[in-house]
C-alpha positions as a Python dict, from the first residue, in 0.01 Angstrom:
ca = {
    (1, 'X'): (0, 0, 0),
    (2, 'X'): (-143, 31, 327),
    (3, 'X'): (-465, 240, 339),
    (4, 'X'): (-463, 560, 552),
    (5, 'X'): (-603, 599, 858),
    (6, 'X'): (-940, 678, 909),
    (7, 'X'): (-1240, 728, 1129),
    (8, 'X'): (-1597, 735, 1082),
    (9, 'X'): (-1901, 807, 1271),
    (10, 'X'): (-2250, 802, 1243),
    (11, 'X'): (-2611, 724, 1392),
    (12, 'X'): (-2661, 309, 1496),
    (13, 'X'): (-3009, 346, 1594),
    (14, 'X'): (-3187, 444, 1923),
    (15, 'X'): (-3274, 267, 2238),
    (16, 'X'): (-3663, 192, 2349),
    (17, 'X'): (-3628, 492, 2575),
    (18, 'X'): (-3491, 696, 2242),
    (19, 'X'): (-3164, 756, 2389),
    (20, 'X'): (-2948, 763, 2048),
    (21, 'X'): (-2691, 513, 2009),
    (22, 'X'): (-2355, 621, 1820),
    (23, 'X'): (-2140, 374, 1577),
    (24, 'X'): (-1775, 483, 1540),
    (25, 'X'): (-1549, 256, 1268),
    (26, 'X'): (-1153, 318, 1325),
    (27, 'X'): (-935, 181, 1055),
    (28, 'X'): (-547, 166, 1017),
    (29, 'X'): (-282, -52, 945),
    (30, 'X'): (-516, -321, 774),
    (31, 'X'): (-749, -343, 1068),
    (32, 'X'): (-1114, -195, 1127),
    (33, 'X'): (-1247, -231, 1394),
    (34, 'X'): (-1619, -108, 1488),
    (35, 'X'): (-1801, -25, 1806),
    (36, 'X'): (-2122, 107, 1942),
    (37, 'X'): (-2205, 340, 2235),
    (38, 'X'): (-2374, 53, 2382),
    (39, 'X'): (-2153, -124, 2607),
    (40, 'X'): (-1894, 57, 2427),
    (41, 'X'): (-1939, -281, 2251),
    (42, 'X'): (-1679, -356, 1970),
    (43, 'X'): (-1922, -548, 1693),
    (44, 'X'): (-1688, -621, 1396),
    (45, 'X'): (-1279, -648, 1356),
    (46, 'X'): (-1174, -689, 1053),
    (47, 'X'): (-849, -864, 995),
    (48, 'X'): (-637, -1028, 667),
    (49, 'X'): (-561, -1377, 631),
    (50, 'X'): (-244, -1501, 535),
    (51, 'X'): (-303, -1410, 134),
    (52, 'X'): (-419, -1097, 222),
    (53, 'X'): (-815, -1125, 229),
    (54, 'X'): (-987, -1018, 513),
    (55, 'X'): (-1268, -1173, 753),
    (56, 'X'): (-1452, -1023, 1032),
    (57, 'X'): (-1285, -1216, 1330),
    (58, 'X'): (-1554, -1108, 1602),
    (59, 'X'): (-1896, -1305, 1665),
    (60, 'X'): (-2191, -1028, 1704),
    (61, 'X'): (-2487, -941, 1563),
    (62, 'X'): (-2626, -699, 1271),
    (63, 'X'): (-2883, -486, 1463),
    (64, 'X'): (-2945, -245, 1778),
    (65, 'X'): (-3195, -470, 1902),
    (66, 'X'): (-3060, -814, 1947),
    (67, 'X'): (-2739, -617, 2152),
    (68, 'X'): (-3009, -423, 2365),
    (69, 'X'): (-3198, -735, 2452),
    (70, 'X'): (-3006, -1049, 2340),
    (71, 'X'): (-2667, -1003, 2393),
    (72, 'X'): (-2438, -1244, 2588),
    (73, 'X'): (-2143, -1033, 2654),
    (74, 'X'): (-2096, -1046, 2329),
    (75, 'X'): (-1813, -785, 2229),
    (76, 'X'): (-1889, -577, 2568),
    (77, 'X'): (-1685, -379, 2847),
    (78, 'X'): (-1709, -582, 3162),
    (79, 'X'): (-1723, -390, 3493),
    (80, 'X'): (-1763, -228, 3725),
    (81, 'X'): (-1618, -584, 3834),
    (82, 'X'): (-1551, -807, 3510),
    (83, 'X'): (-1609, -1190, 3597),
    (84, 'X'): (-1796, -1332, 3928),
    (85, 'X'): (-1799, -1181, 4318),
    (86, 'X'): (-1945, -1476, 4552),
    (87, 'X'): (-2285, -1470, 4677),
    (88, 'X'): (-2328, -1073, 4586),
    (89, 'X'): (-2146, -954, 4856),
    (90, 'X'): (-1884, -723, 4896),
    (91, 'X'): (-1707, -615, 5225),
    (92, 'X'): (-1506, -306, 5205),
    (93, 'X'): (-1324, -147, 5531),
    (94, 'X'): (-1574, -354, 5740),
    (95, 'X'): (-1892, -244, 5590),
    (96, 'X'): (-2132, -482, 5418),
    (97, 'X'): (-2226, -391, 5054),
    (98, 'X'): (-2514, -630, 4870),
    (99, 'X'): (-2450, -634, 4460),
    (100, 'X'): (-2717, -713, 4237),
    (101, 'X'): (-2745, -1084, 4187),
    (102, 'X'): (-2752, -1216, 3834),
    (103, 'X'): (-2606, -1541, 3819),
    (104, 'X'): (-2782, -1786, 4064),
    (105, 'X'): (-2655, -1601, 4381),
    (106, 'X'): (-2374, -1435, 4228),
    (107, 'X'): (-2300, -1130, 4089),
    (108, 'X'): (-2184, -1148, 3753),
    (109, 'X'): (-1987, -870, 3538),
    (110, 'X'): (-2136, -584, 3742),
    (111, 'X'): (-2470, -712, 3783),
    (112, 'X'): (-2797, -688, 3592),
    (113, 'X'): (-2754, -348, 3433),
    (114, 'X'): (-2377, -384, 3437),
    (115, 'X'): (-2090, -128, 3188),
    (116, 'X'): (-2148, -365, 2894),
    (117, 'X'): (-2580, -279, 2921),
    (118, 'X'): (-2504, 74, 2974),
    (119, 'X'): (-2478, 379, 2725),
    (120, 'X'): (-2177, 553, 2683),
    (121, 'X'): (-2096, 877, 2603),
    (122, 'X'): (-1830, 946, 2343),
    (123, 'X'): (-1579, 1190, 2526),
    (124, 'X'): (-1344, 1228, 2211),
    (125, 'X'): (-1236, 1105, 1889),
    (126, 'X'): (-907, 1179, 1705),
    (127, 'X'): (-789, 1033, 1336),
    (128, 'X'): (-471, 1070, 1430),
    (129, 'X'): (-356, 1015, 1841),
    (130, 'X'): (35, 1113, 1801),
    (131, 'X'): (98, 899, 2126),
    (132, 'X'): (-115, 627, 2028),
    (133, 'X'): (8, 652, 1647),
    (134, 'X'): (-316, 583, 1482),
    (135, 'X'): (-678, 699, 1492),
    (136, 'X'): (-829, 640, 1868),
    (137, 'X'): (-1177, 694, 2063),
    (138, 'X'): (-1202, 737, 2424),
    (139, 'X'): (-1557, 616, 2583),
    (140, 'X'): (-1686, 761, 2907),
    (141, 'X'): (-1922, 623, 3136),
    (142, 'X'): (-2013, 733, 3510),
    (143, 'X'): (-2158, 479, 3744),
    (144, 'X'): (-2333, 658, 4014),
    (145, 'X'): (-2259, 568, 4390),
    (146, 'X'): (-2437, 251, 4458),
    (147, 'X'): (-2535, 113, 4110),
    (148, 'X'): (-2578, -237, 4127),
    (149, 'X'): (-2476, -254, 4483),
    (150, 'X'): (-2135, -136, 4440),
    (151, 'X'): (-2040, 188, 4670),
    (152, 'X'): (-1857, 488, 4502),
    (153, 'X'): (-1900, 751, 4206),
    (154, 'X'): (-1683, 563, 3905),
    (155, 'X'): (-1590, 771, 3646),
    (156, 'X'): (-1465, 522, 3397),
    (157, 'X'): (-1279, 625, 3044),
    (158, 'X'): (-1184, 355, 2771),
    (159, 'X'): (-990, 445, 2481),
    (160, 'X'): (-1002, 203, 2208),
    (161, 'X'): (-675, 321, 1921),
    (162, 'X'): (-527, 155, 1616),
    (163, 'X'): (-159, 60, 1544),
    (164, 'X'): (1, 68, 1211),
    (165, 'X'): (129, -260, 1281),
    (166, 'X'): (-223, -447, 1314),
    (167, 'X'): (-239, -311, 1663),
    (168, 'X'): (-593, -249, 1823),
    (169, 'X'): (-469, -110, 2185),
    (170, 'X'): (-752, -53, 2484),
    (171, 'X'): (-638, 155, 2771),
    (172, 'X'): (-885, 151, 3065),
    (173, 'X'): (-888, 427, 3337),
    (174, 'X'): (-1137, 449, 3635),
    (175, 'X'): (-1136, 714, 3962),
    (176, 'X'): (-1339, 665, 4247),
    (177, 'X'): (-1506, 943, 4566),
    (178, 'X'): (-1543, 632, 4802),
    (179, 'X'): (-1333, 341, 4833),
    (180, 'X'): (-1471, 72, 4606),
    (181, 'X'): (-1365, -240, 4417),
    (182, 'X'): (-1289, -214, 3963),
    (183, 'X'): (-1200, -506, 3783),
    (184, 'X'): (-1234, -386, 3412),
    (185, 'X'): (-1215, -596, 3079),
    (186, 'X'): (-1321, -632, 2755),
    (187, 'X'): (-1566, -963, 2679),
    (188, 'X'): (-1467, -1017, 2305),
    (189, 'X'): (-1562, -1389, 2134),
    (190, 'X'): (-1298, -1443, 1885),
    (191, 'X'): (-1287, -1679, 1584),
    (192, 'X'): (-962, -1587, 1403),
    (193, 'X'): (-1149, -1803, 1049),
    (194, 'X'): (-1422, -1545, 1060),
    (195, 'X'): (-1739, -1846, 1068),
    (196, 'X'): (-1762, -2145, 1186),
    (197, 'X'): (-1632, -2348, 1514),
    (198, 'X'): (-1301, -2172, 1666),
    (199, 'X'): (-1224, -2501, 1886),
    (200, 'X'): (-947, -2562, 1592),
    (201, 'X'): (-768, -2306, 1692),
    (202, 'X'): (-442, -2311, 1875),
    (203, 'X'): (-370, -2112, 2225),
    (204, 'X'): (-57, -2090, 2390),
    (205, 'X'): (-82, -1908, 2778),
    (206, 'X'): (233, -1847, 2982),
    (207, 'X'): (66, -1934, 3267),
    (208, 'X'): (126, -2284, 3544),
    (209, 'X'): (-158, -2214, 3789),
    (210, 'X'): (-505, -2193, 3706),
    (211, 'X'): (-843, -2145, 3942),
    (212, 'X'): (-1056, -2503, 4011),
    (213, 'X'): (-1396, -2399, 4006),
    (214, 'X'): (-1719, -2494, 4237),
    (215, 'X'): (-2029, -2625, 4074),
    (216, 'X'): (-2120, -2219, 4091),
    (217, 'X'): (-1788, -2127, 3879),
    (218, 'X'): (-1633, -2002, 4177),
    (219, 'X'): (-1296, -2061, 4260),
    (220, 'X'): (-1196, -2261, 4513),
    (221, 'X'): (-808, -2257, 4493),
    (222, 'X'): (-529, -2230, 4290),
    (223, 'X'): (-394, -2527, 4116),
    (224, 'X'): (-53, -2623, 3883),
    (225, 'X'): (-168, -2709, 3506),
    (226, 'X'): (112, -2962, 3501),
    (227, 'X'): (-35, -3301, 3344),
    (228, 'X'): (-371, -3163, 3268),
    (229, 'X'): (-600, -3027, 2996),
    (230, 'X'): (-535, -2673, 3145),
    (231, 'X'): (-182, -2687, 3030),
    (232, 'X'): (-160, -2442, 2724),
    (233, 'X'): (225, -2342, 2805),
    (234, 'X'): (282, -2490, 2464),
    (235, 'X'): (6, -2415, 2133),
    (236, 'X'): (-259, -2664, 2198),
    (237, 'X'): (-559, -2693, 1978),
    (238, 'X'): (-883, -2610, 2204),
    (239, 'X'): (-1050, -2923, 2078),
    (240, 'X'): (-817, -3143, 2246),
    (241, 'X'): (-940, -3056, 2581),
    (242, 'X'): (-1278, -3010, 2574),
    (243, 'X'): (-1404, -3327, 2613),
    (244, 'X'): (-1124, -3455, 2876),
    (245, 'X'): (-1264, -3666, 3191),
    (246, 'X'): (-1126, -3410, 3401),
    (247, 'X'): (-1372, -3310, 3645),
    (248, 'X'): (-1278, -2894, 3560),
    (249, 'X'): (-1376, -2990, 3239),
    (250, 'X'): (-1661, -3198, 3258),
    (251, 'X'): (-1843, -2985, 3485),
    (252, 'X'): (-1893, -2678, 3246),
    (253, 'X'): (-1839, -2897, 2948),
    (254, 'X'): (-1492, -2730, 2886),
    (255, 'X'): (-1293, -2421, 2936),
    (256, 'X'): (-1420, -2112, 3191),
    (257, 'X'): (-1146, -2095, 3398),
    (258, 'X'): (-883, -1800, 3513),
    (259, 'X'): (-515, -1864, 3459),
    (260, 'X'): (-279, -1672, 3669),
    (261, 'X'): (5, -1527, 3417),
    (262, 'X'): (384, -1645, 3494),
    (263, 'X'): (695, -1420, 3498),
    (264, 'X'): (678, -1067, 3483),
    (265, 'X'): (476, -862, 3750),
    (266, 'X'): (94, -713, 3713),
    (267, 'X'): (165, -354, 3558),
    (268, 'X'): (383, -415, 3314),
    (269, 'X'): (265, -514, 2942),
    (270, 'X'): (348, -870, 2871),
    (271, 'X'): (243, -1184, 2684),
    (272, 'X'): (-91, -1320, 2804),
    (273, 'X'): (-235, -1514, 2502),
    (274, 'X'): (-146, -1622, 2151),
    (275, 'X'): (-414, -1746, 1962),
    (276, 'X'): (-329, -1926, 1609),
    (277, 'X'): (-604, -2031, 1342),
    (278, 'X'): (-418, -2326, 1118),
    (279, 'X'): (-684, -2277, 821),
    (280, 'X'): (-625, -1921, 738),
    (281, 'X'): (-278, -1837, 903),
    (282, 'X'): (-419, -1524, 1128),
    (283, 'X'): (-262, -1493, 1508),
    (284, 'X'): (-394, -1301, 1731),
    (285, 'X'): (-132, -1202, 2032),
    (286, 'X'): (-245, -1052, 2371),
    (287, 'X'): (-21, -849, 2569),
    (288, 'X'): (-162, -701, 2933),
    (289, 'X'): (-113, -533, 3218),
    (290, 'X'): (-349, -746, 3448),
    (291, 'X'): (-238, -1077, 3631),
    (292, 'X'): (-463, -1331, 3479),
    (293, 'X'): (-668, -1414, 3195),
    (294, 'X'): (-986, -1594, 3187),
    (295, 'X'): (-1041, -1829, 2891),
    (296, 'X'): (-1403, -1862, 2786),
    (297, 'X'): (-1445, -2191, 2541),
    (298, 'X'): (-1817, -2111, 2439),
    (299, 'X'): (-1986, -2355, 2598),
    (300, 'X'): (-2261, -2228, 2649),
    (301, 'X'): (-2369, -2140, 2286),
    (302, 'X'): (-2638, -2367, 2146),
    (303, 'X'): (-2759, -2228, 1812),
    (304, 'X'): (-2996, -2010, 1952),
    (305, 'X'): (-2830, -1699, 1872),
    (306, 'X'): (-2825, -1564, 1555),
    (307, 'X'): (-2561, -1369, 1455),
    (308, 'X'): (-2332, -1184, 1133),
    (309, 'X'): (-2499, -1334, 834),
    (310, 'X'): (-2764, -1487, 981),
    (311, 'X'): (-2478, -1741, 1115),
    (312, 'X'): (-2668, -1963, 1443),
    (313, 'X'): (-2339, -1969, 1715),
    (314, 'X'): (-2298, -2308, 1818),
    (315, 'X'): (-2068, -2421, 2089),
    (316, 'X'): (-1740, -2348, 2062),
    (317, 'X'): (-1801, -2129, 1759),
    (318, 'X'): (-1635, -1889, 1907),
    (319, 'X'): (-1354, -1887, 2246),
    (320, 'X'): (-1305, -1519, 2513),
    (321, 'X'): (-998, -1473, 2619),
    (322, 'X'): (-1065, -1168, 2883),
    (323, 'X'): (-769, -1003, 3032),
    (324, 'X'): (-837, -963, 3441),
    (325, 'X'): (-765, -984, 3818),
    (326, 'X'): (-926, -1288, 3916),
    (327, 'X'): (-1292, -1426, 4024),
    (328, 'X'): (-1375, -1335, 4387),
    (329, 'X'): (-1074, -1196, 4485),
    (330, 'X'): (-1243, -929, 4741),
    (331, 'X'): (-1289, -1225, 4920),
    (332, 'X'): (-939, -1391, 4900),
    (333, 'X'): (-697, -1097, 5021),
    (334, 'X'): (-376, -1297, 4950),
    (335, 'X'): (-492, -1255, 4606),
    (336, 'X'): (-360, -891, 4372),
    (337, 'X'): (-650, -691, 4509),
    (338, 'X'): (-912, -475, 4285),
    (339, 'X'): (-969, -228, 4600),
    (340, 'X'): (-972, 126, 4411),
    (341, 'X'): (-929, 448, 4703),
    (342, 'X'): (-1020, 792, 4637),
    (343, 'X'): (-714, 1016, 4488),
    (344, 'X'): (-604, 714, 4298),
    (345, 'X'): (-670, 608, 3940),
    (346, 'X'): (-730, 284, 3798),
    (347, 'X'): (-493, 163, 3479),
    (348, 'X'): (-476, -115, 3272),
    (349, 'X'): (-414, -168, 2944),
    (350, 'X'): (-444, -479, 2706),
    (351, 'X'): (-308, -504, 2304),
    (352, 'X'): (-389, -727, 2063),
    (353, 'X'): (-177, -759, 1758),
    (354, 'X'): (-284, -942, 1420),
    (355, 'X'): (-44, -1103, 1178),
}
C-alpha cells in the first residue's frame, strides 16, 4: 500500500548572521522530497527502483554549512535570471543596467548573492493541496529593486507539491513594479542510481537545435544537432558523447549547452527530458512550460566536494537538466524574451515524474 501523504517541518540550523533556516520534508505517492529555506534548495528526493527499494536520487550535502558556503548550485532556485547574461549588462527600454559579475565578466544565475544564496520565507504549507492533489509548500522571496544590478521589486513565489503518481510538480510565479527581465529554474544534479557516476545514464530531448557556445559559454548561434554528439532525439547514454572531438564538446570537456525544445509552443506543458538509469530501472520524465532546457554534464566536479555519505562528486557523478528560456537572450530579441512589465505575472511550471 501506498503510504499517506505527509508533511513535516522543523528547525535546519541557523545562518552566521542567526537568521533561522527551516527544513520542510513532503512525502506522497512513494516520493519524499526535502528542502531548505535556503535557496529554497531541494537536498534529498527519494525515489524506488524497479524492485521497489528506494535511493536518494539528488547529489547534496548533510549540513547548513557546506550549502551556506560551498554550494555549487547544488539543488537551488536559479534567478532572478537562471543561466548566463553577457558581460553583466542588461538594456531595458533604452536604459543601461550593470548586474553583478560572477563568472569572469558575466553574470551568472542572478549574480553573487543570487535566489539560490538567499533565504526564503515559507508563505504556506498544506498536507493536502486539492488542486495540486498531494501535500505542497509555496516559498516566497522578494528581491528588492536593484539587487544584483537588476531593476524592479520581484516578488517571487515557488510552490514545490507532490503527485500520487510519483509526481514532484514546481510552479514558479514572479510580479514586477518596474519593467525587468525573470528567467526562473530549478538547478537540481540528478543521478537516478543514487551514488556513483550518472554518465551511464540514458537522455532522450525532443529538441533539433541547440546553442554553440564561446570560450565564455555564451552562445553564439543556434545550430541543428543532426550528425553530432548533441543529438539526444533518440535515448543516448551521456558517456557516449563526452569525450567526442567536437569542438562544443571539447571545449568544456562535455555537455553545458541549451537545447531549444521542438513541437509544441512555450506555455504549454510538454516533454522536455527523459532521463533512464539501465542499472536500477528508475526514469525520470520532465515536462515544462519553458522553451529550452539546458543540460549540465558535471564537468566541472573534481572530488573536491563532499557530499551525502561522505560521497567525493567526481565528474559526471551527477548531470542538470534545468528547464529555461535561453542564455543571453536580452541581448538576442529574435529570441522568446524574459522581459517581465508591471501588471503582469510571471508563470512557468516544470514536472518531473518517477517510474
Amino acid at each position: 500500500m501506498t503510504p499517506p501523504a505527509t508533511l513535516q517541518r522543523r528547525p535546519y540550523g541557523h545562518l552566521p548572521d542567526g537568521r533561522l533556516v527551516e527544513e520542510v520534508t513532503l512525502a506522497h505517492g512513494g516520493l519524499v522530497l526535502g528542502l531548505i529555506t535556503l535557496g529554497g534548495l531541494v537536498t534529498t528526493l527519494w525515489a524506488p527502483d524497479r524492485d521497489g527499494v528506494a535511493a536518494n536520487v539528488v547529489r547534496g550535502f548533510d549540513n547548513l554549512d557546506d550549502y551556506a558556503h560551498r554550494n555549487p548550485h547544488f539543488g537551488v532556485i536559479v534567478g532572478r535570471y537562471a543561466n548566463r547574461i553577457a558581460r553583466g549588462e542588461l538594456v531595458i527600454d533604452g536604459q543601461v543596467h550593470t548586474l553583478s559579475r560572477n563568472h569572469g565578466t558575466n553574470s551568472l544565475h542572478g549574480g553573487v548573492e543570487g535566489f539560490g544564496k538567499r533565504l526564503w520565507e515559507i508563505a504556506s504549507a498544506r498536507e493536502h493541496d486539492a488542486a495540486l492533489g498531494g501535500p505542497a509548500v509555496t516559498l516566497r522571496y522578494v528581491s528588492e529593486d536593484g539587487e544584483e544590478g537588476f531593476p524592479g521589486r520581484v516578488e517571487a513565489l515557488v510552490t514545490y507539491s507532490l503527485g500520487a503518481d510519483r509526481r514532484w510538480r514546481v510552479d514558479y510565479e514572479a510580479t514586477t513594479d518596474r519593467t525587468t527581465v525573470v528567467n526562473l529554474s530549478h538547478h537540481d544534479y540528478f543521478n537516478l542510481a543514487g551514488h556513483g557516476s550518472a554518465l551511464d545514464h540514458r537522455l532522450t530531448m525532443p529538441a533539433s537545435r541547440f546553442h554553440p557556445i564561446d570560450a565564455a559559454l555564451i552562445p553564439t548561434g543556434i545550430a541543428h544537432v543532426e550528425g553530432t554528439p548533441f543529438d539526444f532525439r533518440a535515448p543516448t547514454a551521456i558517456r557516449a558523447g563526452m569525450g567526442h572531438a567536437h569542438p562544443q564538446v571539447a571545449s568544456v570537456g562535455g555537455y553545458d549547452h541549451h537545447w531549444i525544445l521542438d513541437d509544441e509552443p512555450p506555455g504549454a506543458l510538454r516533454l522536455a527530458a527523459r532521463l533512464e538509469d539501465p542499472a536500477s530501472g528508475r526514469t525520470m520524465t520532465l515536462h515544462s512550460t519553458e522553451p529550452g532546457l539546458q543540460f549540465y554534464s558535471g564537468n566541472f566536479l573534481d572530488g573536491s566536494l563532499r557530499g551525502h555519505g561522505g560521497e567525493a562528486y567526481q565528474r559526471g557523478d551527477a548531470i542538470c537538466l534545468e528547464p529555461q528560456h535561453s542564455p543571453d537572450s536580452p541581448h538576442h530579441p529574435e529570441w522568446p524574451g524574459t522581459l517581465l512589465r508591471p501588471g503582469e505575472t510571471y508563470r512557468s511550471t516544470s514536472v518531473y515524474t518517477f517510474s
